[in-house]
Structure formats: structure tokens, C-alpha cells
C-alpha positions in Angstrom: 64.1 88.4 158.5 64.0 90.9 155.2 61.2 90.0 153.5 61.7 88.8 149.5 61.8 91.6 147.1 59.4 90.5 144.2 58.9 91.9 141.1 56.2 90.6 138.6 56.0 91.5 134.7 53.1 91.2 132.9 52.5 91.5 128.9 49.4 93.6 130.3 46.7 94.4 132.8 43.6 94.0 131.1 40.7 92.6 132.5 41.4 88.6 131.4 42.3 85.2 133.6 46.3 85.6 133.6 46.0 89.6 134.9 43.2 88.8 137.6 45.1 85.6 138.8 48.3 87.9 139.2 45.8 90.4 141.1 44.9 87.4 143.5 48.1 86.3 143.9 49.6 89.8 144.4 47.1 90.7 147.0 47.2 86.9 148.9 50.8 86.6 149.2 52.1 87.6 153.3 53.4 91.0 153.0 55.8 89.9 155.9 57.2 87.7 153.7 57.0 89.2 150.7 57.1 92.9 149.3 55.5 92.9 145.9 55.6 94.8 142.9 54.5 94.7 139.6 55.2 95.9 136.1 53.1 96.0 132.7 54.8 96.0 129.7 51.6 97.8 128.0 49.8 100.3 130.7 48.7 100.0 133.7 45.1 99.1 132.5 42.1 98.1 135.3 43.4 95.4 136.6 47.0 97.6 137.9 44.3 100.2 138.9 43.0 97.9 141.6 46.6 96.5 142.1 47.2 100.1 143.1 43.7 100.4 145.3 45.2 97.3 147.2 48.6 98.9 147.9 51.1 97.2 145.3 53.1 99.3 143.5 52.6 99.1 139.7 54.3 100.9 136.9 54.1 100.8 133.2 56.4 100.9 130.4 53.9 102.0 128.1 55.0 99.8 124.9 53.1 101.0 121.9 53.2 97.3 120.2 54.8 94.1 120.9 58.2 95.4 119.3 58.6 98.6 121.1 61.9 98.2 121.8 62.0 101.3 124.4 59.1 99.4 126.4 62.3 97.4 127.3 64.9 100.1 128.4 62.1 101.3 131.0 61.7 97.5 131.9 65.8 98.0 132.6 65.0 100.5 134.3 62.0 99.5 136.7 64.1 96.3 137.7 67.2 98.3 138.3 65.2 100.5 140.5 63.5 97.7 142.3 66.7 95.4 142.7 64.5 91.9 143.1 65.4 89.3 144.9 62.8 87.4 142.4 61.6 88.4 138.7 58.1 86.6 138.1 57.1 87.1 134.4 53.9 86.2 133.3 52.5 85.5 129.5 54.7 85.0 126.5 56.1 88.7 125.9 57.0 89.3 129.7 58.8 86.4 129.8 60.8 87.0 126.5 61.3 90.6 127.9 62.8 89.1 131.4 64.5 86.6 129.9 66.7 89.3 127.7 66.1 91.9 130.6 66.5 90.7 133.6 70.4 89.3 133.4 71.4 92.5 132.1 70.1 94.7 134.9 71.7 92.2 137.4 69.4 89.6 138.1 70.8 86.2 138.2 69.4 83.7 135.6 68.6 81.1 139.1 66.5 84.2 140.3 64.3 84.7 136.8 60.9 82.7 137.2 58.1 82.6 134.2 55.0 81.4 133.9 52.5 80.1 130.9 48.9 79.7 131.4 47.7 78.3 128.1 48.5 75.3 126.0 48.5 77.8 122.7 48.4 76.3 119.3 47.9 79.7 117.4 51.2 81.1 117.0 53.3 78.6 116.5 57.0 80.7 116.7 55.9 81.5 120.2 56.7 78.0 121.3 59.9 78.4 119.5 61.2 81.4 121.0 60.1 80.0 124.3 61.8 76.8 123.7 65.1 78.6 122.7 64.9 81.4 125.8 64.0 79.3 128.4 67.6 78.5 129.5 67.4 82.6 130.6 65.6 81.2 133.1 65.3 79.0 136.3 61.8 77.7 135.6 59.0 78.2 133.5 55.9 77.4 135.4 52.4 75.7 133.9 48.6 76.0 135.6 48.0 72.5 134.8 48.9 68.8 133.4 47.7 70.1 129.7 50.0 72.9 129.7 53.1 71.4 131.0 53.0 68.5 128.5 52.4 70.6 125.6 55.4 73.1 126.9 57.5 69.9 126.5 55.8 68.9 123.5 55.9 71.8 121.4 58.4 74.0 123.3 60.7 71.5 123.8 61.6 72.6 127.5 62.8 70.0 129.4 61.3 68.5 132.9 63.9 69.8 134.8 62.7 73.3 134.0 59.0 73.1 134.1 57.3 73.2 137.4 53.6 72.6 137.6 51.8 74.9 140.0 47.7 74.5 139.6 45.3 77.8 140.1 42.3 77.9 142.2 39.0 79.7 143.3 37.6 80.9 146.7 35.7 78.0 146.9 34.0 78.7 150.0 32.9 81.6 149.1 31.4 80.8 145.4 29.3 77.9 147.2 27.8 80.4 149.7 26.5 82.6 147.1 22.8 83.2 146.8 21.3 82.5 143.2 21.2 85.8 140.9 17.3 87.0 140.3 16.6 85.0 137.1 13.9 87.3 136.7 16.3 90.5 136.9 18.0 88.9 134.0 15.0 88.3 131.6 14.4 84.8 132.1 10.9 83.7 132.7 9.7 80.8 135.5 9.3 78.9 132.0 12.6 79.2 130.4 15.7 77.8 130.7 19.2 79.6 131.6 22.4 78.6 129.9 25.0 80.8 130.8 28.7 80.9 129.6 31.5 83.4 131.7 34.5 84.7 130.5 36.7 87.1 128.2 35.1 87.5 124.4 38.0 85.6 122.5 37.2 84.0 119.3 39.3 81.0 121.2 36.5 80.7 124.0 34.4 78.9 121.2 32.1 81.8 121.3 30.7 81.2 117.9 30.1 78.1 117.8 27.9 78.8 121.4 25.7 80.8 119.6 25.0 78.2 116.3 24.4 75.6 119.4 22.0 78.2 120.8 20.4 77.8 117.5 20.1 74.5 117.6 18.6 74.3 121.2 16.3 76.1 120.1 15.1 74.7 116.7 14.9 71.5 118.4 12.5 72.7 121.0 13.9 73.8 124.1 12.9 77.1 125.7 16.3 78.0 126.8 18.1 81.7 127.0 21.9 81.7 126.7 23.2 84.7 128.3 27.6 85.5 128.1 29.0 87.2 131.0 32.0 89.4 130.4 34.1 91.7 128.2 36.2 91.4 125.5 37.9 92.5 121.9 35.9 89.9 120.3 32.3 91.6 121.0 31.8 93.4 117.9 32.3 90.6 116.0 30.0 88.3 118.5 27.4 90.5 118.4 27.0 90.5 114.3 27.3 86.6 114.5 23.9 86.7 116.5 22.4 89.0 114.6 23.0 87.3 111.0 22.4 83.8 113.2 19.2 85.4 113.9 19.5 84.8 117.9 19.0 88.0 119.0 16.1 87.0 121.7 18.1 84.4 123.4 21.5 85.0 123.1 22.8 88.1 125.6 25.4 89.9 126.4 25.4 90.7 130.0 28.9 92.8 129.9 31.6 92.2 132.6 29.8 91.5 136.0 30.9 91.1 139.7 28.3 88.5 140.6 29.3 85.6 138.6 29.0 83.5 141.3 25.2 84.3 141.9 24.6 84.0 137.5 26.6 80.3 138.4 24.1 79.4 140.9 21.0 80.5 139.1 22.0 79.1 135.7 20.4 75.9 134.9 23.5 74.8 132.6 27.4 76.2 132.2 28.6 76.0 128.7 32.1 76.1 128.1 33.0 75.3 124.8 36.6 76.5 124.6 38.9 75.7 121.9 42.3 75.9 124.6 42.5 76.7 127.6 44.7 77.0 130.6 43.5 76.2 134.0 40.3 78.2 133.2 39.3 80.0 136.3 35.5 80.4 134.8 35.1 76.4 134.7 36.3 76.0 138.5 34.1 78.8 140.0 31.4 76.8 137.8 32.3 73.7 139.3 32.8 75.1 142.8 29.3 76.4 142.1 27.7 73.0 141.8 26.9 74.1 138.1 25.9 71.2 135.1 28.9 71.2 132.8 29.3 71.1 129.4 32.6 71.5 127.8 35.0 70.6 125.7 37.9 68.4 125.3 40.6 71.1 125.6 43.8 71.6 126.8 42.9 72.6 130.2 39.0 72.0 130.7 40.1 68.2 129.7 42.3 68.4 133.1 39.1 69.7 135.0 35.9 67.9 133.9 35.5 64.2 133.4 33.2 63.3 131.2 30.0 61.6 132.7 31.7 62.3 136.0 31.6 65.9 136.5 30.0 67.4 133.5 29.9 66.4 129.5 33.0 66.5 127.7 32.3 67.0 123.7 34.8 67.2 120.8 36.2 70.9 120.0 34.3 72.4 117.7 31.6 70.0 117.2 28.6 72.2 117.2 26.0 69.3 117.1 27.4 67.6 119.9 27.7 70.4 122.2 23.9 71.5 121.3 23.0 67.5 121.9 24.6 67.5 125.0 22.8 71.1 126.6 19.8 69.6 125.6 20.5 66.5 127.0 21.1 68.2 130.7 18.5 70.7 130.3 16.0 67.7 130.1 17.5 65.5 132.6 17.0 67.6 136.4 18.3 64.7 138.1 21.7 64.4 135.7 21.8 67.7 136.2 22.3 67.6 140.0 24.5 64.3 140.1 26.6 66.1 137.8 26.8 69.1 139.7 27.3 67.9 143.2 30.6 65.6 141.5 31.8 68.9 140.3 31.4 70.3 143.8 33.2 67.9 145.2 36.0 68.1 142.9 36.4 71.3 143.4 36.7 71.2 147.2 39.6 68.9 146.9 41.4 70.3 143.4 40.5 73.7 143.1 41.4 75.4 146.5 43.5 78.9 145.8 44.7 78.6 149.6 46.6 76.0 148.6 47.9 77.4 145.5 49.2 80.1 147.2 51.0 78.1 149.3 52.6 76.4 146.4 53.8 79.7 145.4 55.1 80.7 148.8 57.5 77.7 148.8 59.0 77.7 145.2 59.7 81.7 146.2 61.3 80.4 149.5 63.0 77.9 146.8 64.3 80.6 144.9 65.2 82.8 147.5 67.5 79.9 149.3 65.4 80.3 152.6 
């Protein structure tokens, strides 16, 4: 049997949770089943660089802003070439782009698939283009609970075209990782390690991370907080520590490729986001047997029960999030009951085998096999 032509657009391949889970996802799907290919609307960036290193065509139609309008006669033109039996779009743009696109170079509207993996609150017209589009489409799929409900919400999409379809983590391997040399990082036999993983986003609730840092500290505790990753937001992060004065514990340790060794040598994960998706950082924490603190987001609220698998505080609250890092940094043995739950949680929820086979059978779905 032929295998199913897919082509995936993307708003962009930047390093960032929506680009890398397309790179897993890519990479993981059976190439006797499948022959993949993806597109950027942007350019090809580092994450289509190791798309390409892994064998999957990528291309680029170089869009200079989000209304470059000739960004979408090359998207015309990729999908023409490519002829798709399936067009997965993936974060907002792409899947307005398809959506207009994608019927008018010949694919049908029951062969269009999308996909949203945040509950976003920022832009608000977003949600009504989405809402007025989506009929341009088959489905429109969510990472989790959160995000479906506020796509019906706020969107106003109905049931019938939403389709939940949770991420995952190599759990196996993340809880065979060796701890990271705490040393190697700067943190002394006497000091705490509260460590925080993902893309530098005002939205991650990096700020208020560092005025709990603060706090931590003022009250006593001889912790070190130390971010893992790379982002737009890091200029501005980085003169909020300084006028914070937290400049000898609060790091930046850049983008890393050991975060599941930082996981298992941290002695607290602090995830204070203000939304989320799915967020792949807080299951690699949890798959790491990591003491959780987070927040009540969209997202990390569909992940972490609070008292069960980590602390859950309100978004934004500043005192309550430095209360509760304290509170675990104190407390070894809360610490590990916490952290074992989470484990186990994650060997049930959070398996990407089984994701992928989720997406196997809604392609098989589409594709009438």
C-alpha cells in the first residue's frame, strides 16, 4: 500500500515546544506508512535544520512578517508541488494560512487538519479568526482538556470539530538519567537547587520566578535558582535580576541538551507559568521524579494535582509560589512523596508512544484507510 503523503505547516521552526514536538512527531511517525514533509511559513530555523539532518524534507516560504502576503503564494506553491494526501498545520498563522491555502491548491477541506497547543488569552482576535475559519477545516486538534475547553469557550468551535490528542515524553529514558554534577553548575554540598526549564517568554511567569527567588532568599533559605533555555525574553530577564539584585542566585544556563540530568539533580522544579499547553518541560519534570511547584494554568492544571503530585499556587501570586519552594525545600520527605506521585503519573499519562499512535489513527481516519 502507498504510503500517506503528509505535509505539515508550521508558523516557524524556532527552538520552542510546538516546533520540537512537530520534530518528534516528524521523526517517530513509520516512514512505511507515512512520507512526511514539512513547511515553515518563517525560515527554516534550527529546529528544520535537524528536520533536514533526520531526512524530512523541509522548505521555507520565508515570510518577512505575519502579513506577508507572498509567504502564502509559495505556501500555494509547496502544497501544489507536494500534492498531500493530509495538510497538518500547526500554531495559529499556519492554520489560518491552510485554511485559505489549502482548498485553493486542491486539498479537500475533509483532508485539512490543525492543531493548537495553548489555551491563549493574549490576543483575543486570534480566537475569533479561529472560531470563524475553522469550518476550512476537518478538525482542529488540542494537547489537552484545558485547551479544548477554552477552544470551545472562547473560539466557539464546536465538539464535533475538536479532537483531543495529549503529548508526551520519552519517559523511559528521562528516568534513566544520571543526576547533572551540581557542583559543575555552581551549587555547593550546602545549597539548594531550584531549577525552572523552558523557552524565555514573559508568559512562562519568568518574572515573577525571580521576585520568588527573592523571597526564598530573604526568608532564609540557601537556595540557587538556575533557568535552562533560550528565548526573546532574555534581555529583558536578565535586567529584572539585576535591578532585583539576584544576580548570585538566579542563572541563566542557556539552551541545554541535558535537561533530564539538571531534572534529576534539582532539588525543586518551579513552573510558574501563566498558560500553558500540554507543557512538555512539566512532564519530563514529572517523568523525572522531580518536586513540583506550579501553577494553576491552563495546562499545568491538567498535569499536577495539587498535594498529589506537586503544589499548585494561584497565577501570579508571588508570595505563594515563594511559600510553597520553601515549603518543599524544607520538607525531604514531601519532597519524595511528591515526586514518586509524579512519576507515577507520568508512566501512565505522559507516554509519547502512545501519542504517536493517537496520531497514526486520526491520519488513517483522514486518509479513509
Amino acid at each position: 500500500m502507498e504510503a500517506v503523503r503528509i505535509l505539515f505547516v508550521i508558523t516557524d521552526l524556532k527552538v520552542g515546544g510546538v516546533p520540537l514536538h512537530l520534530l518528534r512527531l516528524a521523526t517517530a511517525l513509520d516512514r512505511r506508512r507515512f512520507s512526511v514533509a514539512v513547511v515553515s511559513l518563517a525560515d527554516i530555523g534550527p529546529v528544520g535544520e535537524r528536520l533536514l539532518r533526520a531526512g524530512i524534507p523541509v522548505g521555507a516560504c520565508e515570510a518577512a512578517g505575519p502579513w506577508d502576503a507572498r509567504a502564502l503564494g509559495r505556501l500555494y506553491a509547496y502544497i501544489r508541488a507536494r500534492r498531500p494526501d493530509i495538510l497538518h498545520s500547526l500554531l495559529f498563522h499556519a492554520n489560518v494560512a491552510c485554511r485559505l491555502v489549502g482548498p485553493a491548491a486542491g486539498i479537500p477541506i475533509r483532508r485539512i487538519l490543525c492543531e493548537i497547543q495553548t489555551a491563549e488569552y493574549e490576543r483575543p482576535w486570534h480566537l475569533s479568526l479561529d472560531g470563524a475559519t475553522v469550518r476550512l477545516c476537518r478538525l482542529e486538534i488540542g494537547n489537552s482538556p484545558s485547551v479544548i475547553r477554552h477552544l470551545h469557550r472562547r473560539a466557539h468551535i464546536p465538539h464535533r470539530r475538536l479532537r483531543l490528542i495529549e503529548g508526551g515524553v520519552d519517559v523511559g529514558a528521562i528516568a534513566a538519567a544520571g543526576p547533572a554534577d551540581r557542583a559543575a553548575l555552581g551549587v555547593s554540598p550546602d545549597t539548594s537547587l531550584v531549577l525552572w526549564v523552558g523557552r524565555l517568554d514573559p508568559v512562562k511567569g519568568l518574572d515573577e520566578l525571580v521576585d520568588a527567588a527573592k523571597l526564598v532568599r530573604q526568608g532564609g533559605g540557601r537556595a540557587v535558582f538556575l533557568l535552562a533555555g533560550a528565548g526573546g525574553y532574555e534581555p529583558a530577564l536578565r535586567r529584572r535580576i539585576t535591578s532585583t539584585g539576584a544576580e548570585e542566585y538566579v542563572g541563566l544556563l542557556g539552551r541545554r541538551d541535558d535537561v533530564a540530568s539538571l531534572l534529576k539533580a534539582a532539588d525543586v522544579f518551579a513552573f510558574p507559568s501563566r498558560t500553558e499547553g500540554l507543557p512538555n518541560a512539566l512532564m519530563e519534570a514529572m517523568a523525572a521524579g522531580a518536586a513540583i511547584v506550579t501553577t494553576d494554568a491552563a495546562g499545568c492544571r491538567d498535569l499536577v494535582r495539587n498535594e498529589q503530585t506537586g503544589l499548585v499556587v494561584r497565577v501570579g501570586d508571588t508570595p505563594a509560589l515563594a511559600a510553597a519552594i520553601r515549603r518543599l525545600l524544607a520538607d525531604r520527605a514531601l519532597r519524595e512523596r511528591l515526586g514518586a506521585a509524579a512519576a507515577a503519573f507520568a508512566r501512565d499519562r505522559c507516554s509519547w508512544t502512545k501519542a504517536v499512535a493517537r496520531y497514526t489513527e486520526l491520519y488513517e481516519e483522514v486518509a479513509g484507510r
